[in-house]
DRENDO-1510 file (C-alpha; in Angstrom, 1 decimal, always signed):
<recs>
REC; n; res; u; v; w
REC; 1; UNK; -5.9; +26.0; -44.9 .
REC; 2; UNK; -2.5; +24.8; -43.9 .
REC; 3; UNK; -2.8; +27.3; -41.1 .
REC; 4; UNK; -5.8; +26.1; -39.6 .
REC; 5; UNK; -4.2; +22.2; -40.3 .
REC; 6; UNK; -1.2; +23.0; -38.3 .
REC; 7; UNK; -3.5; +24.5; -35.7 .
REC; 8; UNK; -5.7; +21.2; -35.4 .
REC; 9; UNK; -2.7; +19.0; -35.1 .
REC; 10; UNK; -1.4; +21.3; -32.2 .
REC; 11; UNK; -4.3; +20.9; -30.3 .
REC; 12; UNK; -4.8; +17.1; -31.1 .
REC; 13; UNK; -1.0; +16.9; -29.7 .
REC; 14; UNK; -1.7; +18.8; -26.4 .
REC; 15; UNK; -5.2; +16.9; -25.8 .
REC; 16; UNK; -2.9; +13.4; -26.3 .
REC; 17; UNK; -0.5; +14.4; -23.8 .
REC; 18; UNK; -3.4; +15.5; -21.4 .
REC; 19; UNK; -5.2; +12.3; -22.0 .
REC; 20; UNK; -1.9; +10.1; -21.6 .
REC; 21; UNK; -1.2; +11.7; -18.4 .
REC; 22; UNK; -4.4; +11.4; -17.2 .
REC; 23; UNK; -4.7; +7.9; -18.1 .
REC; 24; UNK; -1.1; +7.4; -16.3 .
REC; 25; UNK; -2.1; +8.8; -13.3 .
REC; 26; UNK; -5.2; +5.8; -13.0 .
REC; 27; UNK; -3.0; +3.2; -13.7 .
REC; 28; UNK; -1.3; +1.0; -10.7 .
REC; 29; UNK; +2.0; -0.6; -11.0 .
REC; 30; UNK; +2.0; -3.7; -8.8 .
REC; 31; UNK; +4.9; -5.7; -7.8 .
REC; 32; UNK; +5.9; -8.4; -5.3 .
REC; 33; UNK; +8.8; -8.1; -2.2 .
REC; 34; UNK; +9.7; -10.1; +0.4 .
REC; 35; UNK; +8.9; -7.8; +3.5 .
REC; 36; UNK; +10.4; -9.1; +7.1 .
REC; 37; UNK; +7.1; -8.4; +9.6 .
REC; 38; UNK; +7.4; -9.3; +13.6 .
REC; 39; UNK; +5.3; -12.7; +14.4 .
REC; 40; UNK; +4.1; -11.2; +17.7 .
REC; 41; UNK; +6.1; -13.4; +19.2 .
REC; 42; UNK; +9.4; -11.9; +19.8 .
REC; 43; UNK; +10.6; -13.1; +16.1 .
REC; 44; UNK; +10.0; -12.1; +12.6 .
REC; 45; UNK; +8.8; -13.9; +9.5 .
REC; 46; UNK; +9.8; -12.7; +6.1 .
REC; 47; UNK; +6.1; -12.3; +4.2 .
REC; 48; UNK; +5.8; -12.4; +0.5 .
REC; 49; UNK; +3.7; -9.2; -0.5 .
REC; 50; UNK; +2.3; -8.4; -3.4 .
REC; 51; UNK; +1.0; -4.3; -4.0 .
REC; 52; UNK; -0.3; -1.7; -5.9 .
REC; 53; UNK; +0.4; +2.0; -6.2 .
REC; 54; UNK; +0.3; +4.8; -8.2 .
REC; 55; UNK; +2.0; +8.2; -8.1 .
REC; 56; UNK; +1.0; +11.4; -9.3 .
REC; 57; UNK; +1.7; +15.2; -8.4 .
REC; 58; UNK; +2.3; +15.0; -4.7 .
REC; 59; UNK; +0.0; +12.0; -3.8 .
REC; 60; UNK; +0.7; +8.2; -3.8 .
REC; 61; UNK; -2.1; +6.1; -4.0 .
REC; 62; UNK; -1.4; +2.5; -2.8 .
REC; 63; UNK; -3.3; -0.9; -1.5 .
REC; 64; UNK; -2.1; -4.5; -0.3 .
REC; 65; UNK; -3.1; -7.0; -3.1 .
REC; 66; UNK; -1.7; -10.0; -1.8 .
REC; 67; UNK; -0.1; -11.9; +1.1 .
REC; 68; UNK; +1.8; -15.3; +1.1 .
REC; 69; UNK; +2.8; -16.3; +4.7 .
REC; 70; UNK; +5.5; -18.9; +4.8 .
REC; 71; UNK; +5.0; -22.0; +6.9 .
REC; 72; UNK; +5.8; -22.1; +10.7 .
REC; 73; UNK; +4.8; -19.0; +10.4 .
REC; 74; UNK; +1.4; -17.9; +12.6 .
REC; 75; UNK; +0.5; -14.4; +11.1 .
REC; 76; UNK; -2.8; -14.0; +9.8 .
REC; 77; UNK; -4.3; -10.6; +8.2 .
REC; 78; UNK; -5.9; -8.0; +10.8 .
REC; 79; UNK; -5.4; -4.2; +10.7 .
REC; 80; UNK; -2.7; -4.1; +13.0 .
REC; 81; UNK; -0.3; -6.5; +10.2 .
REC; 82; UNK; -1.9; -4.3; +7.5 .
REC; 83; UNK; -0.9; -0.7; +9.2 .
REC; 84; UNK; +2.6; -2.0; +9.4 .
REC; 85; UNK; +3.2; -3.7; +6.0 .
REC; 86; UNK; +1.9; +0.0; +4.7 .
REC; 87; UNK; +4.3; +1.5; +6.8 .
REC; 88; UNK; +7.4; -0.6; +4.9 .
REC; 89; UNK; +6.2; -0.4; +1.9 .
REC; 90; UNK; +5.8; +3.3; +1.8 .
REC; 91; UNK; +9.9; +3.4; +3.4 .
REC; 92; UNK; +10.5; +0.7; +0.5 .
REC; 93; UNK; +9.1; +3.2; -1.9 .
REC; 94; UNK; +11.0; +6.4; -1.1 .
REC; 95; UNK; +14.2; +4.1; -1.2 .
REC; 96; UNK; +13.8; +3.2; -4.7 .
REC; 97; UNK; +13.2; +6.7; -5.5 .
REC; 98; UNK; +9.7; +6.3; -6.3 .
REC; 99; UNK; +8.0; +9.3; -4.4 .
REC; 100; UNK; +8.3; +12.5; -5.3 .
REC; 101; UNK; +9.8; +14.1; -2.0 .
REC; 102; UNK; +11.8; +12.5; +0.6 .
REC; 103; UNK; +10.3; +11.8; +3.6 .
REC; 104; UNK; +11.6; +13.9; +6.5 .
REC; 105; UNK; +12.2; +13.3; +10.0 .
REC; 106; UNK; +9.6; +13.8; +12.6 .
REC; 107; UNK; +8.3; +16.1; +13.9 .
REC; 108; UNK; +8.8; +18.0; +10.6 .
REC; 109; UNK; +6.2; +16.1; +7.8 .
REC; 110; UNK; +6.0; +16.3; +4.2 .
REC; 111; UNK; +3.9; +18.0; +1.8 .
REC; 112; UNK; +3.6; +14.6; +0.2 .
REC; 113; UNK; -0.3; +13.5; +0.6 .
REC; 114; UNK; -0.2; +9.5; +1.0 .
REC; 115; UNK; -3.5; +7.5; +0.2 .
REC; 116; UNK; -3.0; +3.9; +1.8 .
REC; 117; UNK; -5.7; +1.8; +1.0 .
REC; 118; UNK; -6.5; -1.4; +2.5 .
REC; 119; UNK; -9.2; -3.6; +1.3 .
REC; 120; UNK; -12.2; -4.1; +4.0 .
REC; 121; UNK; -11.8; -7.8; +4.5 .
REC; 122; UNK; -8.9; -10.7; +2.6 .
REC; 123; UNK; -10.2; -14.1; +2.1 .
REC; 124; UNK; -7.5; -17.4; +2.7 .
REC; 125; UNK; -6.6; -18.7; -1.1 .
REC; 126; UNK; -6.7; -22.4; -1.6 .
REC; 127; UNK; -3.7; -24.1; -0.6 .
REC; 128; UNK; -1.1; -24.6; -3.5 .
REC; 129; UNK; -0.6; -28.7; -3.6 .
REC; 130; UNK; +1.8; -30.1; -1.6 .
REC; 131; UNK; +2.8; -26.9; +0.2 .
REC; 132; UNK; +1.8; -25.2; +4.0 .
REC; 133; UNK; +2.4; -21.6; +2.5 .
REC; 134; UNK; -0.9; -19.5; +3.7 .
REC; 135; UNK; -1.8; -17.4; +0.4 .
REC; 136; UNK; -4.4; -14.0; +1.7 .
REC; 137; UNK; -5.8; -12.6; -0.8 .
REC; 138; UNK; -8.0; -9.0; -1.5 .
REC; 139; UNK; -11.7; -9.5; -1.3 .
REC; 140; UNK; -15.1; -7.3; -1.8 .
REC; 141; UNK; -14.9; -3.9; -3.9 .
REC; 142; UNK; -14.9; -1.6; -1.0 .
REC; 143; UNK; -11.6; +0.2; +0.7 .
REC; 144; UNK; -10.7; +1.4; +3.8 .
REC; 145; UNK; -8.6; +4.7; +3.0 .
REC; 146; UNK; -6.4; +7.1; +5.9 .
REC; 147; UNK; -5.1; +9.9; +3.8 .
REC; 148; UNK; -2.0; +11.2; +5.5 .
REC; 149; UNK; +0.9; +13.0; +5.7 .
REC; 150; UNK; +3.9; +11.4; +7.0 .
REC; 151; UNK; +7.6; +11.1; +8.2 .
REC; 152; UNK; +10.1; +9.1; +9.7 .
REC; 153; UNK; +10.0; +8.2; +13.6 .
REC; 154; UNK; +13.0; +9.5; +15.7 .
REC; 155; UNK; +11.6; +6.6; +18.2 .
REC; 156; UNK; +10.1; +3.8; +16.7 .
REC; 157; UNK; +12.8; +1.5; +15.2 .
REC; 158; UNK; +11.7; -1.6; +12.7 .
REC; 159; UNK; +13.1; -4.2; +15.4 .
REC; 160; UNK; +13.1; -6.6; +12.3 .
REC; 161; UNK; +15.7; -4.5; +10.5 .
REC; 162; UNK; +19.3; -4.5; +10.7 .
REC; 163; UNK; +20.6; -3.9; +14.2 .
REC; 164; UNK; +16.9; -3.0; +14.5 .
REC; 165; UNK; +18.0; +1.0; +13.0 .
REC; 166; UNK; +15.8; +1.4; +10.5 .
REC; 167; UNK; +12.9; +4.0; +11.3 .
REC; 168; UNK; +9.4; +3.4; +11.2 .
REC; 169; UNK; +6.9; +5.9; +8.9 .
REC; 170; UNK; +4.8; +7.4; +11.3 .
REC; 171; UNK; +1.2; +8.2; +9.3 .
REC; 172; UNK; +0.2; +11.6; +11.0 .
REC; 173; UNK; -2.8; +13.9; +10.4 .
REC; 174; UNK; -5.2; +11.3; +8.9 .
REC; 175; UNK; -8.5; +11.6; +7.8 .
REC; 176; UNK; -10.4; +8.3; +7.5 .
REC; 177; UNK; -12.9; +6.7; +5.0 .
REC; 178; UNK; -14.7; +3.2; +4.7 .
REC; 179; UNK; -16.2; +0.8; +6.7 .
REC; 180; UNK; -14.8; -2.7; +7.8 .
REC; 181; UNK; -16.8; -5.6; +6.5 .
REC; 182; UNK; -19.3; -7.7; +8.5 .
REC; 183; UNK; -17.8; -10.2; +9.0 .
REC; 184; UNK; -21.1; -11.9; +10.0 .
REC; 185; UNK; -22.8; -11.7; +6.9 .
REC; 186; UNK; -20.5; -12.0; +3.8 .
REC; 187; UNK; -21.5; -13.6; +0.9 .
REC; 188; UNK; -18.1; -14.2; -1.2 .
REC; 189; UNK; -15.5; -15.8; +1.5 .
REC; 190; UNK; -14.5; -12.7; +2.7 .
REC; 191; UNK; -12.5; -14.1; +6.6 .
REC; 192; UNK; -10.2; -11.4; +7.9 .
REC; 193; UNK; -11.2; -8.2; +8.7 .
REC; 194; UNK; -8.4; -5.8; +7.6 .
REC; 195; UNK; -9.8; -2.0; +7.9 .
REC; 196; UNK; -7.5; +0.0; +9.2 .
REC; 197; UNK; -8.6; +3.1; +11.1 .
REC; 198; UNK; -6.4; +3.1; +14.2 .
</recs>
């Protein structure tokens, strides 16, 4: 009896630990960093940018939740802002240690498969009281996804970086999935179209 006991517990254990990994891998850790983004002007403006990933095995999983843009400054969401701010954040996240293999140096790419989602369209917040700061936020239920593999740009330099020498990702090898929102006939506020499938 005590057997067959110590066997149910074992198997109860190992079906926990399945079941917590599993349930790890579905959850997103989201967090908020100030990420310095060219104005299209010749200057930068330091954006305040609120996102979402997850990690597991060799794939990261990650999507733009939020985006404060300071006064003065005239950046407003499009695909273009949105291919660049997952870009730095993917960078950010192999600084900190976060992915589970370095990203290389091009032309030789990782193994790592990156999943950078971007939602279809971002609606403009109301205002906080008293204050010019442009708050864009996600909106709809549908994604725009590039599943890549990636590595750092020999070439491209982040000309908003220090002594503009920091490298750009390049995303390379993509397959695409979604479809940008129409704009023409949304229902729930969605404004800026932010699909990226360049």
């Amino acid at each position: 009896m005590r057997l067959h006991f110590a066997a149910f517990a074992l198997v109860a254990i190992i079906v926990l630990l399945f079941s917590k990994t599993e349930s790890t891998a579905q959850t997103y850790t989201c967090v908020t960093r100030t990420i310095v983004t060219p104005d299209g002007s010749g200057g930068c403006c330091s954006l305040s940018v609120r996102y979402c990933y997850r990690v597991y095995g060799t794939t990261v999983d990650y999507y733009i939740d939020q985006i404060t843009v300071p006064s003065g400054c005239n950046i407003i969401p499009n695909p273009g802002l949105i291919s660049w701010l997952q870009k730095k954040i993917l960078y950010q996240m192999s600084i900190d240690g976060l992915l589970p293999a370095a990203i290389p140096t091009c032309p030789t790419t990782t193994t790592l498969v990156v999943i950078a989602k971007s939602g279809n369209c971002m609606v403009l917040l109301a205002p906080v009281p008293g204050q010019t700061t442009k708050v864009y936020g996600l909106c709809g239920t549908n994604f725009c996804v590039r599943s890549c593999q990636v590595c750092l740009s020999t070439t491209e330099m982040d000309p908003c970086s220090e002594n503009q020498s920091t490298p750009m990702v390049v995303f390379a090898g993509c397959n695409y999935t979604g479809t940008p929102c129409n704009l023409q006939n949304n229902s729930d506020g969605c404004e800026y179209n932010t699909c990226v499938s360049e």
